[in-house]
Structures are given as structure tokens and as C-alpha cells.
C-alpha positions as a printed Julia matrix, in Angstrom:
162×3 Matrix{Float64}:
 -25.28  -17.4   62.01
 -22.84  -14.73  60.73
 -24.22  -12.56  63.77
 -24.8    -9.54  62.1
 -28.99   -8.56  62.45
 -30.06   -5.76  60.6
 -33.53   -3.88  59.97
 -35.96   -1.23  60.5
 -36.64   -0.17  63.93
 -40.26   -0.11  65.38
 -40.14    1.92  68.71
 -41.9     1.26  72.0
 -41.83    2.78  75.49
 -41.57    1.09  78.93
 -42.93   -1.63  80.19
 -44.5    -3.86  77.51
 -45.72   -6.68  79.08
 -46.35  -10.02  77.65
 -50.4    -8.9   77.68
 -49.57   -6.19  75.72
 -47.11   -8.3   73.28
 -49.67  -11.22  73.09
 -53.23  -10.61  74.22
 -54.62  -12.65  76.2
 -57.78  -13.0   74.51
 -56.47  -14.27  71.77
 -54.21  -17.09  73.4
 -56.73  -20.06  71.77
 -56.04  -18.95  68.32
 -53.07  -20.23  66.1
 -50.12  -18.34  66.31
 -50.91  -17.52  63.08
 -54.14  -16.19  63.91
 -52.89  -14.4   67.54
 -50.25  -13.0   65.44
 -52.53  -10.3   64.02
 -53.24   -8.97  67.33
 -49.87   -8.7   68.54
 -48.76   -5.32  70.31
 -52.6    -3.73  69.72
 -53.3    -2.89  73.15
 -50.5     0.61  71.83
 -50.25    0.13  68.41
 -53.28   -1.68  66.24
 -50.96   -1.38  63.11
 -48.12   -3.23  64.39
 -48.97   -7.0   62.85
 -49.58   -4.98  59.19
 -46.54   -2.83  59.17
 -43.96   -5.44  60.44
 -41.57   -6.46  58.05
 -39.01   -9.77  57.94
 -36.13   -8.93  59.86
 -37.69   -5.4   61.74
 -36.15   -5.06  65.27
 -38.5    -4.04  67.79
 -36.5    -1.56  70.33
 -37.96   -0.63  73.77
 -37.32    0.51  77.05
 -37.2    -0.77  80.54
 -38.63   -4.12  81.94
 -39.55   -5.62  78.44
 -41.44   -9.09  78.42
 -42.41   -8.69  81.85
 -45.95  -10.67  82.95
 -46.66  -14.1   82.22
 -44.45  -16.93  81.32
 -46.65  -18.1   78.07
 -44.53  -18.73  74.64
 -47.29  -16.75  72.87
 -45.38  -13.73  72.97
 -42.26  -14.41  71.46
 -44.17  -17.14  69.21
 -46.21  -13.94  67.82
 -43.0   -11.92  67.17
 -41.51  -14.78  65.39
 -44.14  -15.03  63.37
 -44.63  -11.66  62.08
 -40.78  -11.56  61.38
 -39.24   -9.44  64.05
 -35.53  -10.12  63.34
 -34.52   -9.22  67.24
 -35.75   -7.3   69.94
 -33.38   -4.74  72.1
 -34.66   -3.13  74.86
 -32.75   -1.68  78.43
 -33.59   -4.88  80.08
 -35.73   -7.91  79.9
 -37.84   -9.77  82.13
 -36.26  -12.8   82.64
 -38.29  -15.26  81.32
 -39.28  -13.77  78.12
 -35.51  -13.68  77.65
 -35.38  -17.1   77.91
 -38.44  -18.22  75.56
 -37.27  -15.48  72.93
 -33.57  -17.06  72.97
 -35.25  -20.63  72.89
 -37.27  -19.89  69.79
 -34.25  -18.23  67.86
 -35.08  -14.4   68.43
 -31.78  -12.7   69.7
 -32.81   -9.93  72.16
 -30.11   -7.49  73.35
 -29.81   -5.19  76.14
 -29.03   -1.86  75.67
 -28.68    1.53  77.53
 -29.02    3.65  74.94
 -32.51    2.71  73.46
 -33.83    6.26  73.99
 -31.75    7.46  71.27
 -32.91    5.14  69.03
 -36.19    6.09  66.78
 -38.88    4.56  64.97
 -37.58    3.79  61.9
 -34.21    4.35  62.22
 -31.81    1.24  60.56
 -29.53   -0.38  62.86
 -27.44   -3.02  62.97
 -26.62   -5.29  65.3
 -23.41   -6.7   65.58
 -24.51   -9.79  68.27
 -21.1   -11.52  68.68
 -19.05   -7.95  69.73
 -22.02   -6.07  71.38
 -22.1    -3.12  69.35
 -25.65   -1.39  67.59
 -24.83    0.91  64.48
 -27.54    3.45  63.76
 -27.11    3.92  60.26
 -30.0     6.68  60.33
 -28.1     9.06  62.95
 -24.44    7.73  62.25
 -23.93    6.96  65.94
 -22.98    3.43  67.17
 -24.18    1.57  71.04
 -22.79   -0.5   73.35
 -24.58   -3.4   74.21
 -24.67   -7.13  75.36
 -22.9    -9.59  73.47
 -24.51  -13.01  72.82
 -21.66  -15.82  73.09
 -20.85  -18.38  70.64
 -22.83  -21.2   71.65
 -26.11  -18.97  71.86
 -25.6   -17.47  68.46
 -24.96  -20.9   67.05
 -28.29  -22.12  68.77
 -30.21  -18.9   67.58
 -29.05  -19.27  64.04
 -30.67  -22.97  64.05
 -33.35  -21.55  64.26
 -34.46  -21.77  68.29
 -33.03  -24.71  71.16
 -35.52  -27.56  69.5
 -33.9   -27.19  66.0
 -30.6   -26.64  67.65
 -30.63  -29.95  69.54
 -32.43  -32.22  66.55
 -29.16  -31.19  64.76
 -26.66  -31.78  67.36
 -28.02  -34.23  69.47
């Protein structure tokens, strides 16, 4: 992985919780299937208007809730390229990372807006809003988690190096 992400941003708010992200109602359907519901509890558009490679950007306490897969299964799925919020819950941190999504920290999501383009350089912690011209600090992913995230997620990352 070159560690460069780039894409469209889709802007949410506080808070999303993995209900919200993956409904529950739909957790004995295929990915596939659960996919189209994702993020309708605040925006019933969101599995239509997702494009390959769109970053989703948020605010505080993202992924918090349950510790299913479904959620960051769902964004996978649908294409999200990364996710950046202020902070994560932990564990969705952990399952996104495992299945190959990066997902970045970042103060300065609030000045980030829908449909900005950003990119994200992963390796040196630094968003570019090409929209506005302005550029954000944020986390840096190290080396061996951008090499495992470009595989693809930990599972293809250890059938190839193991």
C-alpha cells in the first residue's frame, strides 16, 4: 500500500454507534444484503450514494456499541475507502483495521464537509482538503499496519506471510 487514500467525503455527526452503522435487524442477512441498510437509522441514502474509495468522516466516539464485525463488514462492502473521525471506540478500531479499512483520528473533523475531497496521507499523518485548500494533522498508521491494511485485512495479511 502506497498509503496515500483519497475520495469524497460523506459527513456524519457524533456518536454513530455500531446500531446505527449496521442495524441490528438486519444482522441475519448477507453482508451483501445488510449492506443496503447501512447508516439508515440518519441517512436512508447512504448505501446508494457511496462510492469506491468515499471516506466517511465523523465526530466523537465513532463505532461505539457492540463488538459485531457487521459494521465494518458493511462499510467494506459498499466501498468506504477509510473512515476518520475524532476518536474511535476501541473495538471497532480494531475490526475496521482487521478487515483492511484504515480509520484515522483527527481533531479537526468539524472543518471537514460533506463532499469535500481529501486525502489522506496514512504513513505521515497529514489530511489535505483539496476542496478548502487547508491540510490536518492526524494519526499516523505505522508500517506494519499499512502493510497489513493494504493486503487487504489481518486474514489475507497472514495467508501471505505466514
Amino acid at each position: 500500500m502506497n498509503g496515500i487514500v483519497a475520495g469524497k467525503v460523506l459527513k456524519y455527526g457524533d456518536n454513530i454507534n455500531t446500531d446505527i452503522i449496521s442495524p441490528p435487524q438486519y444482522m441475519e442477512l448477507s453482508i451483501p444484503e445488510a449492506a443496503k441498510y447501512a447508516m439508515s437509522a440518519i441517512d436512508p441514502d447512504f448505501a446508494a450514494k457511496v462510492r469506491q474509495g468515499d471516506i466517511l468522516v465523523a465526530g466523537v466516539n465513532f463505532g461505539s456499541g457492540s463488538s459485531r464485525e457487521t459494521s465494518p463488514l458493511t462499510l467494506k462492502h459498499l466501498g468506504v475507502g477509510a473512515i476518520v473521525a475524532k476518536f474511535f471506540a476501541r473495538i471497532f478500531y480494531r475490526n475496521a483495521i482487521n478487515l483492511g479499512i484504515p480509520v484515522i483520528e483527527c481533531a479537526d473533523t468539524d472543518k471537514i464537509s460533506d463532499g469535500d475531497l481529501i486525502e489522506i496521507d496514512l504513513a505521515q499523518g497529514v489530511i489535505v482538503n483539496k476542496t478548502k485548500n487547508e491540510q490536518y494533522a492526524c494519526s499516523k498508521i505505522p508500517p506494519h499496519i499499512l502493510a497489513l491494511i493494504g493486503e487487504g485485512g489481518l486474514v489475507p495479511y497472514l495467508k501471505k506471510t505466514v
